[in-house]
N, CA and C atoms as a LAMMPS dump frame, in Angstrom:
ITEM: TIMESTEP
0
ITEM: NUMBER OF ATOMS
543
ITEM: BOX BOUNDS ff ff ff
-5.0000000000000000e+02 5.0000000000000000e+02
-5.0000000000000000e+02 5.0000000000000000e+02
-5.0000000000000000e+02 5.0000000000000000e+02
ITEM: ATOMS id mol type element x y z
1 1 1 N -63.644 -59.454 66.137
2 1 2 C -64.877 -59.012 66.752
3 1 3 C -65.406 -57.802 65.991
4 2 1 N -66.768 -57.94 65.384
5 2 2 C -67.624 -56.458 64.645
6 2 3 C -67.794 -55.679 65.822
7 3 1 N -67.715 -53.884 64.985
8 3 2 C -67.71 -53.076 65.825
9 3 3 C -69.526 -53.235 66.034
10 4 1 N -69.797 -52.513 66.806
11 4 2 C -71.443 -52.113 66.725
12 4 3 C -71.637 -50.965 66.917
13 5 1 N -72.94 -50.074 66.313
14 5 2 C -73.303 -49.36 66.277
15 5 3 C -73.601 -48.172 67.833
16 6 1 N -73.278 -46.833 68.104
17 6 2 C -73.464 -46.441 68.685
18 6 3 C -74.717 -45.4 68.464
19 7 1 N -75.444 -45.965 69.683
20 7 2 C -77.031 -45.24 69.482
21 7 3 C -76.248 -43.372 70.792
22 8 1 N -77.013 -42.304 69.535
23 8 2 C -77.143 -40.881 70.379
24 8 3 C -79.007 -41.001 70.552
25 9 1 N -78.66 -40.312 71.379
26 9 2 C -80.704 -40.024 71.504
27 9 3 C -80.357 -37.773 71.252
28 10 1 N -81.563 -37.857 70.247
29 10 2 C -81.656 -36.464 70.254
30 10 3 C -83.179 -35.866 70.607
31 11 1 N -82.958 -35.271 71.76
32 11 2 C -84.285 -34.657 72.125
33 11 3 C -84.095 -33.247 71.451
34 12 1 N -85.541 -33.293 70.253
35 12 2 C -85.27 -32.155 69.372
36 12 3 C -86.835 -31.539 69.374
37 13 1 N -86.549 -30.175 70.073
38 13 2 C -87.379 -28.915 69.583
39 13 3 C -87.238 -28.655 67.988
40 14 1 N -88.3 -28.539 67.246
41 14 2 C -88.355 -28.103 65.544
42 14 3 C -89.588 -27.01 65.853
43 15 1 N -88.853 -25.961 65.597
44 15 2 C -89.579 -24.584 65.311
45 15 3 C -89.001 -24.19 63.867
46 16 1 N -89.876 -24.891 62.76
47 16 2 C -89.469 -24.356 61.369
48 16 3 C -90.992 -23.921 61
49 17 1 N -90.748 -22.393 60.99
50 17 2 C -91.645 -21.31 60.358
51 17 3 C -91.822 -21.163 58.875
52 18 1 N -90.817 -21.764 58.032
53 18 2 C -90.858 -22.092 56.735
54 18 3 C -91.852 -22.687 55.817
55 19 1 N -92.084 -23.794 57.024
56 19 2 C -92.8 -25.111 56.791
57 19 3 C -93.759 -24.635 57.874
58 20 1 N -93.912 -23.975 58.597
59 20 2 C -95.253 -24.312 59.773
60 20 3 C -95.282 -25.525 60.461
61 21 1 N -94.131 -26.393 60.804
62 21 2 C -93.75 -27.044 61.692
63 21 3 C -93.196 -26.751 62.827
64 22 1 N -94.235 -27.129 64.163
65 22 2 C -93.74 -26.734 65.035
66 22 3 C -94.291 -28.672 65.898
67 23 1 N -93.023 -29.017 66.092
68 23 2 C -93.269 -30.438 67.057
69 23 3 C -91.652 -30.408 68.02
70 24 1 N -92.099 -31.449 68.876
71 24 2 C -90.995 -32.086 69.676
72 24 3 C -91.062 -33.422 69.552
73 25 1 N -89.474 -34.147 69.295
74 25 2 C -90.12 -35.314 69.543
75 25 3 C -88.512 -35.819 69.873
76 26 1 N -88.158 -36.844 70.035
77 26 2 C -86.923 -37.692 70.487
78 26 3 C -86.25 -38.453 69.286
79 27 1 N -85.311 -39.202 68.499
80 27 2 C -84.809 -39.273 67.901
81 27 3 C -83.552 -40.298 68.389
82 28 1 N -83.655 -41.538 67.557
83 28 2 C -82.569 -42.245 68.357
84 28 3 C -82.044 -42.864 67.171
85 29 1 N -80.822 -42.149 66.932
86 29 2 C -80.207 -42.656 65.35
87 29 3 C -78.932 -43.617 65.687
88 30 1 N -78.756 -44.62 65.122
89 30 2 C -77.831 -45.598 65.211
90 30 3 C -76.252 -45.107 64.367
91 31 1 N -75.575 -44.916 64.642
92 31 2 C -74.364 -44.446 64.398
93 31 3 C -72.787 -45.653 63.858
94 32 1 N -73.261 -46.183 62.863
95 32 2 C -72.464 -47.475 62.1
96 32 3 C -71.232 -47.076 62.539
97 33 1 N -70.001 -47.619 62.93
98 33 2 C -68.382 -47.43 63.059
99 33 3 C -67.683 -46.585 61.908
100 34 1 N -68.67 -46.912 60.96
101 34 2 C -67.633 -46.149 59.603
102 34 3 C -68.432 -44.849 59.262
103 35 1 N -69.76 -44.6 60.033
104 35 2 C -70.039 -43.645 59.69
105 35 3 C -69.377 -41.934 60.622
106 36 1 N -69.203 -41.045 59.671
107 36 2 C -68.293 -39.462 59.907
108 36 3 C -69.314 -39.133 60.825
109 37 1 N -69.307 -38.043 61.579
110 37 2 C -69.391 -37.282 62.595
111 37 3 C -70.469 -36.61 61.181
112 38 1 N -69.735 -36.47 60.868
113 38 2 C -70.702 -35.39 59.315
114 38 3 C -71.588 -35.613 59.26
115 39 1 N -71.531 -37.154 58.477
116 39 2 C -72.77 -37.897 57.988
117 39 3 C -73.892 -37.84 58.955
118 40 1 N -73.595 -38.254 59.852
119 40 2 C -74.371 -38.507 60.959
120 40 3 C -75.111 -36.89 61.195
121 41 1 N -74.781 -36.081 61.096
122 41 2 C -75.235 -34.625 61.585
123 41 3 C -75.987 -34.363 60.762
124 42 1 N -75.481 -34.595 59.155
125 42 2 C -76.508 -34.269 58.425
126 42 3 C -77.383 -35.172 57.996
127 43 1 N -77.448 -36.348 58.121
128 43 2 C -78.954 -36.791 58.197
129 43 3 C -79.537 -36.645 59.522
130 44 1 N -79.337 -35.894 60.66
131 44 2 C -79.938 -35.576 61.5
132 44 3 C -80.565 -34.362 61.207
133 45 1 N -79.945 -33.499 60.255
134 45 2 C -80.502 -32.286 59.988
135 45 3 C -81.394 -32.491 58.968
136 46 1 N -81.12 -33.366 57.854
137 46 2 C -82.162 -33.87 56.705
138 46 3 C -83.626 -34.196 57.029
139 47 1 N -83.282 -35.137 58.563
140 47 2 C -84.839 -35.958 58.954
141 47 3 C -85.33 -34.501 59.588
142 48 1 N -84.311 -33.899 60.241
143 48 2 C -85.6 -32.647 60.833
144 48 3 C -86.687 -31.571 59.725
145 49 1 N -85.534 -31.249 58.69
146 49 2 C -86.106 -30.56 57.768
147 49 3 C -86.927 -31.197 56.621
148 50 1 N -86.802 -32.166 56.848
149 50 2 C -88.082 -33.264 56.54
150 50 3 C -89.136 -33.525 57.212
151 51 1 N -89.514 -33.328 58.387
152 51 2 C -89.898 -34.412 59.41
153 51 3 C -91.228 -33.592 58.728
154 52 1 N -92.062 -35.007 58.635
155 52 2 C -93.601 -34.844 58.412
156 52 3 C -94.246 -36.506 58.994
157 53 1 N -95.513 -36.243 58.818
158 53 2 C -95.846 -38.074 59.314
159 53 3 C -94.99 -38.81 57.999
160 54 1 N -94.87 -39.901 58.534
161 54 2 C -94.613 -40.918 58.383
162 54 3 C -93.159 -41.338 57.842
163 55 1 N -91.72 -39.843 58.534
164 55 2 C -90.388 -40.056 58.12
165 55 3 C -90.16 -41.307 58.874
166 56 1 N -88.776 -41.581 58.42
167 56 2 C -88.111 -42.754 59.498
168 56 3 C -87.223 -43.128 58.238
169 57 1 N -85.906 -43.603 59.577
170 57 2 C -84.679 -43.791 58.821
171 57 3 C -84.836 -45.191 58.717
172 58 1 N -84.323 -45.465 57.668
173 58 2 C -83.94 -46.761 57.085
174 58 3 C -84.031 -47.946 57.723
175 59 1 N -84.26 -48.953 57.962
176 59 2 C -83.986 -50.081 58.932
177 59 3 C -83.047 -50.855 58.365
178 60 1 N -82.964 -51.114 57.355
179 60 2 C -81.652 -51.826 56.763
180 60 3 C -80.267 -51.139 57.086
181 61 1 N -80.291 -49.673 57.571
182 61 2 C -78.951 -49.169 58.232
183 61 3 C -78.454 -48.37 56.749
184 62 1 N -76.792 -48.016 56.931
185 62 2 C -76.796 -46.962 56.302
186 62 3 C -76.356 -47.691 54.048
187 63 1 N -76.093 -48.712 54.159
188 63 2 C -75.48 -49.624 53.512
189 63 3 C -77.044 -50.331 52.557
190 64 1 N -78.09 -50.104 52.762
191 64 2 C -78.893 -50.848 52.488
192 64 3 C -79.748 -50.415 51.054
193 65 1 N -79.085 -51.346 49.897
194 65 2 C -79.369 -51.1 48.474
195 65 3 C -80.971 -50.961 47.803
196 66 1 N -81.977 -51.034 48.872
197 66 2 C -82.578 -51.289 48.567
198 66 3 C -84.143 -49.867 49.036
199 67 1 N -83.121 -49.181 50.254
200 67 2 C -84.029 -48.504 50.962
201 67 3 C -83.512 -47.199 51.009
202 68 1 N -84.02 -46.022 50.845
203 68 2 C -83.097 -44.822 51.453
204 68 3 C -83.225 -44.345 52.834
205 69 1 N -81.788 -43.869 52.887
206 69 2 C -81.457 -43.98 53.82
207 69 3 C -82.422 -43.062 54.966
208 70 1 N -83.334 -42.048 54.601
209 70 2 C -84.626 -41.352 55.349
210 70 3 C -85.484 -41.295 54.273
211 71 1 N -87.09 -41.512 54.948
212 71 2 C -88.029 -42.079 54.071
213 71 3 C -89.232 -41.496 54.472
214 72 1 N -90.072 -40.71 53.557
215 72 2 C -91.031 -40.114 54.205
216 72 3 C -92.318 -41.16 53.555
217 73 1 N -93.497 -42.123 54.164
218 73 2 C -94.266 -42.653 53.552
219 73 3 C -95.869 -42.339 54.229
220 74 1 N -96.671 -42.724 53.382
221 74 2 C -98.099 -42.34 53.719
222 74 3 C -98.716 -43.686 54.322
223 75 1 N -99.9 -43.461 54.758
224 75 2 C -100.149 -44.79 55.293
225 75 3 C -100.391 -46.158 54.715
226 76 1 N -100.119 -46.056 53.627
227 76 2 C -100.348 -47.331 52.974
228 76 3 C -98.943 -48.284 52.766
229 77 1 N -97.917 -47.38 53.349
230 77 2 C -96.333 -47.631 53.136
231 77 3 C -95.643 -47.381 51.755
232 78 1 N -96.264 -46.59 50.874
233 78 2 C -96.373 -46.17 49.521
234 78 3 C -94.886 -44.662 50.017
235 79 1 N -93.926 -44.933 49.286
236 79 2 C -93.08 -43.824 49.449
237 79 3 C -93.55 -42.067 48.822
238 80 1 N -93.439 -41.788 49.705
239 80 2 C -93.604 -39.997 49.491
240 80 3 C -92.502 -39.249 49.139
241 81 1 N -91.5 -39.079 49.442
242 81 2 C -90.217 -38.761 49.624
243 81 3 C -88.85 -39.532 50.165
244 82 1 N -88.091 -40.011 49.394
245 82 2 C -87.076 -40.476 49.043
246 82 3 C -85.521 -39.297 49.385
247 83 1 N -84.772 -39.412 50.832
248 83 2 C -84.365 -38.737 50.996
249 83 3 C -82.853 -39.694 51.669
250 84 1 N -81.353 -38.915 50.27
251 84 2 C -80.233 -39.365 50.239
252 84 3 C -79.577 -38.934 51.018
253 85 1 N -78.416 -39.681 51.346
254 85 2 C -77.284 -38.612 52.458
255 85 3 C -76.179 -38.573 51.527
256 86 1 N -75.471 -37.602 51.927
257 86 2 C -74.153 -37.921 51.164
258 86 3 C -73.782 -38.102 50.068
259 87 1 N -73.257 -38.926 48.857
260 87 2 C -72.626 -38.542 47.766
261 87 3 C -72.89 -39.988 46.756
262 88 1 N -74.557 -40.18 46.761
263 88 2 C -75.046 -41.764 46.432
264 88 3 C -74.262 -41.39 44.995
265 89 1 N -74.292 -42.467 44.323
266 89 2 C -74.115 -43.07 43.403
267 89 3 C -75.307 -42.589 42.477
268 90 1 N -75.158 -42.368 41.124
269 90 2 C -75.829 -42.028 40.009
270 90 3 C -76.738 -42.978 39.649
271 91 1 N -76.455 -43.882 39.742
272 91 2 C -77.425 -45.216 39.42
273 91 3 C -78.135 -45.539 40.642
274 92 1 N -77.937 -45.253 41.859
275 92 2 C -78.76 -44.779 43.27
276 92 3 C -79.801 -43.949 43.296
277 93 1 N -79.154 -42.355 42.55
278 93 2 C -80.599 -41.422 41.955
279 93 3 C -81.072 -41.939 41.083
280 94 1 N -80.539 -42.463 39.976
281 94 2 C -81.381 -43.202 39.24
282 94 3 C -82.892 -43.667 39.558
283 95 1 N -82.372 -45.002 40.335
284 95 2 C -83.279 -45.615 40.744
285 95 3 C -84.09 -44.928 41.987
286 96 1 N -83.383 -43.916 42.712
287 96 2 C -84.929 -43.041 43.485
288 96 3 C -86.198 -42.96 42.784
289 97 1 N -85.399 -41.984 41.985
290 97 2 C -86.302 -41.084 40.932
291 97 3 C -87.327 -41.962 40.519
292 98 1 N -87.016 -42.915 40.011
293 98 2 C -87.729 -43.666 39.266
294 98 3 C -88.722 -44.121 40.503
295 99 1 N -88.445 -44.196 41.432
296 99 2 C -89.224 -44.993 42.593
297 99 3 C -90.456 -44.4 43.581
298 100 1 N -89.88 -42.626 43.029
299 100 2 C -90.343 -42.43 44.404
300 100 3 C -90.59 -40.26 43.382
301 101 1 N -91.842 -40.128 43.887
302 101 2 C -92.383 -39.141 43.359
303 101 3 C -91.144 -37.602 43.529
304 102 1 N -91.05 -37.94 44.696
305 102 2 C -89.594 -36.79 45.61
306 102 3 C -88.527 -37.177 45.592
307 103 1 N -87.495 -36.855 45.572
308 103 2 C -86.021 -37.091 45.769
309 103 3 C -85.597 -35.986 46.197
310 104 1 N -84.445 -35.829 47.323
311 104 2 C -84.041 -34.798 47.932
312 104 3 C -82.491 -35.301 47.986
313 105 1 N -81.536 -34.651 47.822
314 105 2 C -80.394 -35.272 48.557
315 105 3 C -79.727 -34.087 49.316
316 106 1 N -79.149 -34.812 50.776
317 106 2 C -78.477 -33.721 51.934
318 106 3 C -77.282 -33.85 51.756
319 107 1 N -76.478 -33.112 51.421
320 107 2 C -74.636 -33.619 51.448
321 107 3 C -74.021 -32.727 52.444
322 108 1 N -72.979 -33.612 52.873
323 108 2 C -71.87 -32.685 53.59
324 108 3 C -70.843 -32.924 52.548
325 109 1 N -70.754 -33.296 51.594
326 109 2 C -69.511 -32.867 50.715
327 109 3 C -69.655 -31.984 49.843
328 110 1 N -68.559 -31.526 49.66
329 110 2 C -68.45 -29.845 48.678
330 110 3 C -69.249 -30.044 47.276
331 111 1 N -70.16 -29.441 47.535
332 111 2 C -71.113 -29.294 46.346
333 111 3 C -70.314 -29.59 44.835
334 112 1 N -69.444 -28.37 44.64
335 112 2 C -69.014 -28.541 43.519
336 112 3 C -68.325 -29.798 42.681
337 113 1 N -67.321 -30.037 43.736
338 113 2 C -67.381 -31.58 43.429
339 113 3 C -68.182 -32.906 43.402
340 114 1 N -68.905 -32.768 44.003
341 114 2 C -70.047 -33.446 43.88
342 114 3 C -70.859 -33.888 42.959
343 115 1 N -71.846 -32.392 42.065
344 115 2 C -71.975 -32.608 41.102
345 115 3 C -71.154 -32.078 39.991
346 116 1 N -70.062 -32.109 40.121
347 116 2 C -69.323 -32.416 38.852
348 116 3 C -69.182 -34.235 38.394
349 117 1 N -69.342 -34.817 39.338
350 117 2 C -69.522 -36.076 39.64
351 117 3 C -70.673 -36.885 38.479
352 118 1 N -71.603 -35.791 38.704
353 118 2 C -72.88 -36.245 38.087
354 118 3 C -73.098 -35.989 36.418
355 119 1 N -72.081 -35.319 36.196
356 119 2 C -72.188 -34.547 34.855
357 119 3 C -72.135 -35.635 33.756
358 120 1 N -73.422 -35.751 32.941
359 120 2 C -73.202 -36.485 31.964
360 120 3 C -73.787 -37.59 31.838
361 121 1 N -74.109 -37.332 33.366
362 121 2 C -75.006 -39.285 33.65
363 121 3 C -76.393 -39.443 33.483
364 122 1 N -76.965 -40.572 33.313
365 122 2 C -78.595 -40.372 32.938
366 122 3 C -79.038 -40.648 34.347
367 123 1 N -79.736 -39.477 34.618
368 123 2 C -80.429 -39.389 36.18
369 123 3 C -82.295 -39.516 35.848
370 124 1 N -82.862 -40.207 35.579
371 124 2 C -84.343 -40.041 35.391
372 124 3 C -84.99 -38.813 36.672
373 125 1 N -85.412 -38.334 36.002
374 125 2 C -85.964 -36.436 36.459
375 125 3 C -84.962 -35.988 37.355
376 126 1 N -83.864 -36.041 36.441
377 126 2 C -82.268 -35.056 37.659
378 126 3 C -82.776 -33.544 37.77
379 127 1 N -84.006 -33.162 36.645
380 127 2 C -84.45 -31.683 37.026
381 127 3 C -85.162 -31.598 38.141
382 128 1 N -85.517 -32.579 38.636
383 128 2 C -86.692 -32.555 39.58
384 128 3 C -85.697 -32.579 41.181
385 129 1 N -84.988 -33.327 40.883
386 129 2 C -83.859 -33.875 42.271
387 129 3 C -83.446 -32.572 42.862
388 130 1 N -83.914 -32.401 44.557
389 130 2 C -83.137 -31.398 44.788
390 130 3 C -81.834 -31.665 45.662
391 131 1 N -80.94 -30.649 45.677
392 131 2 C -79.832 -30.715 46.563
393 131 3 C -79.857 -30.021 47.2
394 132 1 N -79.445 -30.136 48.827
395 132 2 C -78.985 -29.157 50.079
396 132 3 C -77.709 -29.506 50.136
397 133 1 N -76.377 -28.879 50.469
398 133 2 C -75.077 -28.728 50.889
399 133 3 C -75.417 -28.468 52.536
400 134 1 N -74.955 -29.19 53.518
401 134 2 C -74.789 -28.781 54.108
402 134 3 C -73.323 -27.58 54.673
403 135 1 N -73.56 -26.509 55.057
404 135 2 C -72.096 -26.064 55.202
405 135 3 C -70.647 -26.43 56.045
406 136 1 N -69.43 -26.806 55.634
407 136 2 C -68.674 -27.088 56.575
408 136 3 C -69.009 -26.511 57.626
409 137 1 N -68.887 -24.94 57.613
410 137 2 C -68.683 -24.516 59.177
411 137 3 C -69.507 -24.709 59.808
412 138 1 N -70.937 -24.53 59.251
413 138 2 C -72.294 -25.474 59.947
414 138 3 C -71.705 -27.079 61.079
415 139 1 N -71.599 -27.766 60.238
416 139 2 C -70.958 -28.995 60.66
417 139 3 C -69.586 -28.972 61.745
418 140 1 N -68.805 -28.398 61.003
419 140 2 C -67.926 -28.039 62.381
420 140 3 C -68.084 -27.867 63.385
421 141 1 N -68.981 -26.663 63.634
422 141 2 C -69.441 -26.074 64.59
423 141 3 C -70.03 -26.738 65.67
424 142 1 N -70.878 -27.699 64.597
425 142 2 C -72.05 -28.646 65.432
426 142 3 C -71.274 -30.295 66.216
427 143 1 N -69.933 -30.599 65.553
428 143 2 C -69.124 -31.522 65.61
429 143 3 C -69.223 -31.942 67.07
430 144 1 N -68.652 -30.986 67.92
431 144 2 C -68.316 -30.868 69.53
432 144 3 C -69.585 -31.114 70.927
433 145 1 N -71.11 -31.108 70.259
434 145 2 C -71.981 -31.611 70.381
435 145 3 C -72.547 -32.885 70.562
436 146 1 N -72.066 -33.495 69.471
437 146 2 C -72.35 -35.071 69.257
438 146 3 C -72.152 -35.997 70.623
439 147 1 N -73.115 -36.405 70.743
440 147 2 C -72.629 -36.921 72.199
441 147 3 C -74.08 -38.049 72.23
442 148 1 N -73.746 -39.232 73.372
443 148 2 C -74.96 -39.645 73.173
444 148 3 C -76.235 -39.395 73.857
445 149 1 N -76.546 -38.072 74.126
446 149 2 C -77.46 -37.504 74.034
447 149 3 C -76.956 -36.26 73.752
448 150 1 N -78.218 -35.63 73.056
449 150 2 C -78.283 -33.881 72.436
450 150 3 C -79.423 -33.843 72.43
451 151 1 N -79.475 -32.044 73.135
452 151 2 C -80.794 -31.664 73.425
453 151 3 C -80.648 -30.64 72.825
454 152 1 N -81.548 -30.379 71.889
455 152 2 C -81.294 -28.944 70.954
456 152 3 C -82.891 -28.583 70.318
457 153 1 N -83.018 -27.255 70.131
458 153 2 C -83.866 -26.735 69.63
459 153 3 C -83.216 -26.015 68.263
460 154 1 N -84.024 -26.426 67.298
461 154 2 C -84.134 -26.185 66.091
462 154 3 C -84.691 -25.064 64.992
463 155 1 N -84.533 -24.132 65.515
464 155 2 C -85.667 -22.913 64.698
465 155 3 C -84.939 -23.117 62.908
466 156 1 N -86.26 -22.49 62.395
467 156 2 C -85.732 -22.597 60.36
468 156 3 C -86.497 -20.787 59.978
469 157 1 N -85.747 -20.312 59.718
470 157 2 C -86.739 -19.143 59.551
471 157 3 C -86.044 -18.448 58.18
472 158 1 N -86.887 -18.641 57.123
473 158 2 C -85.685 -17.756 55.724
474 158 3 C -84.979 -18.408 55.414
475 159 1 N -85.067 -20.062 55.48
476 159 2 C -84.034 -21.223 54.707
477 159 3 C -82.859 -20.848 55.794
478 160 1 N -82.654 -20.018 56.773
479 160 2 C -81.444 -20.39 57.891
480 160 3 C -82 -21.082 59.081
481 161 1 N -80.587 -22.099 59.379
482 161 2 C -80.676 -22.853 60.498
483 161 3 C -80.583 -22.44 62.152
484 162 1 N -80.657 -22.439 62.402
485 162 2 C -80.358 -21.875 64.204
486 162 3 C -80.514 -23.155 65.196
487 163 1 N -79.532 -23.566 65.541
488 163 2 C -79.217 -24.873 66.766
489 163 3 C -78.628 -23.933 67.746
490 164 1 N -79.973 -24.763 68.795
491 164 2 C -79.838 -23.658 70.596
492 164 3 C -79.016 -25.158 70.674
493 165 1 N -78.212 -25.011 71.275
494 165 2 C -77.498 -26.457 72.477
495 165 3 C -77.141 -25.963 73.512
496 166 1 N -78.348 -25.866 74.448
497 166 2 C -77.592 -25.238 76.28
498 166 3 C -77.177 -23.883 76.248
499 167 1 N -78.219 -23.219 75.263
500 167 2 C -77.647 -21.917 75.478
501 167 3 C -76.606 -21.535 74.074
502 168 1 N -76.1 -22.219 73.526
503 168 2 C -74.805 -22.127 72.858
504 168 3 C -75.863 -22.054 71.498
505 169 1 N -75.631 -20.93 70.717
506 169 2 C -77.111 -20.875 69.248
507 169 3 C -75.549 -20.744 67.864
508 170 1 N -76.111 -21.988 67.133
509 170 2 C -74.885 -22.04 66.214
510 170 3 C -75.86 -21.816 64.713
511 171 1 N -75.493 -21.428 63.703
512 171 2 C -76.371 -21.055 62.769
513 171 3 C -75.702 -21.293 61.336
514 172 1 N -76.179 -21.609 60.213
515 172 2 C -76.038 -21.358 59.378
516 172 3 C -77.147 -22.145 58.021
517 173 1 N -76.737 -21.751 56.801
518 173 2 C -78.045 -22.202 55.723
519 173 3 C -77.286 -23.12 54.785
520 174 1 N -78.422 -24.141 54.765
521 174 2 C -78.115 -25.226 53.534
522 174 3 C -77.739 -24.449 52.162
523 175 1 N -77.131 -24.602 51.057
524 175 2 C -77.243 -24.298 50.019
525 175 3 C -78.008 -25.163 48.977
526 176 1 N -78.717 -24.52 48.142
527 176 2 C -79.701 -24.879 47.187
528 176 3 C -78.709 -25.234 45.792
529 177 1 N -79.232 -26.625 45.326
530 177 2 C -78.143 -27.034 44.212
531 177 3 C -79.343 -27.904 43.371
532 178 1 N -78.83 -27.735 41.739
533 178 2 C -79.444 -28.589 41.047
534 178 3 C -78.415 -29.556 40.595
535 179 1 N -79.043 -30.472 40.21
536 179 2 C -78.088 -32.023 39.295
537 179 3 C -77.826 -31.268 38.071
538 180 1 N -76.817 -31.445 37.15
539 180 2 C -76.33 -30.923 35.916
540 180 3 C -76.999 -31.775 35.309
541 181 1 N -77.5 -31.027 33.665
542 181 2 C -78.199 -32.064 32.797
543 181 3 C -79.501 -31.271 32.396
């Protein structure tokens, strides 16, 4: 018997002063069996610090070669931003880049290893590609949360994070990384 996916609903306040985004909106991300507690957090944190018209996660799910996995498009369905989770494959940025004017990637794995990963490989505009780390203790922190529902408010002020959950304000900042090359 296949496992199936467990849906969280996140009712999310975004007060990012960075960006001059200020919305509310609900959020109902599908949660694959094999996907980490991690993963899952940080493309929850990716789509927020993304969120403009026309994001939305993937419909092909997290596995799907063809789509990334959060997608910011304009109305014509023409991609705007091309946004990775985790630790794609070189021939994955590859083919963003090539696809899609933006590329962003969110990781919860240790930067350094990461792109040491990348060193050497032909990334079409790897200067352009940006990286966020999310921080372990960030993630940790936020771990005990996960539930299928979360109600959290989101402030961004100075590239730091601040998650209210019920009172409970957990904080910390992405780190800024380039692709080697």
């Amino acid at each position: 018997m296949a496992l199936t996916a467990t849906i969280s609903t996140f009712e999310i306040s975004l007060n990012d002063s960075d960006r001059h985004v200020y919305e509310s909106f609900s959020l109902k991300v599908a949660r694959h069996p094999s996907e980490t507690e991690d993963y899952l957090w940080t493309r929850v944190i990716a789509y927020c610090l993304e969120y403009a018209e026309g994001i939305a996660f993937s419909k092909g799910g997290l596995s799907d070669p063809e789509d990334p996995p959060v997608a910011v498009r304009d109305l014509t369905g023409a991609l705007r931003t091309w946004i990775e989770i985790g630790a794609p494959s070189v021939e994955r940025l590859h083919k963003a880049s090539k696809a899609c004017p933006r590329v962003v990637l969110y990781t919860h794995k240790e930067p350094r290893i990461l792109l040491r990963g990348y060193e050497g490989a032909t990334i079409h505009r790897a200067d352009t590609i940006e990286v966020l780390a999310v921080p372990r203790e960030l993630l940790d922190a936020l771990t005990p949360y996960l539930d299928r529902r979360v109600t959290l408010t989101l402030s961004v002020a100075g590239g730091e994070l601040y998650f209210d959950l019920g009172g409970t304000v957990i904080h910390g900042a992405p780190e800024r990384h380039r692709l080697p090359g």
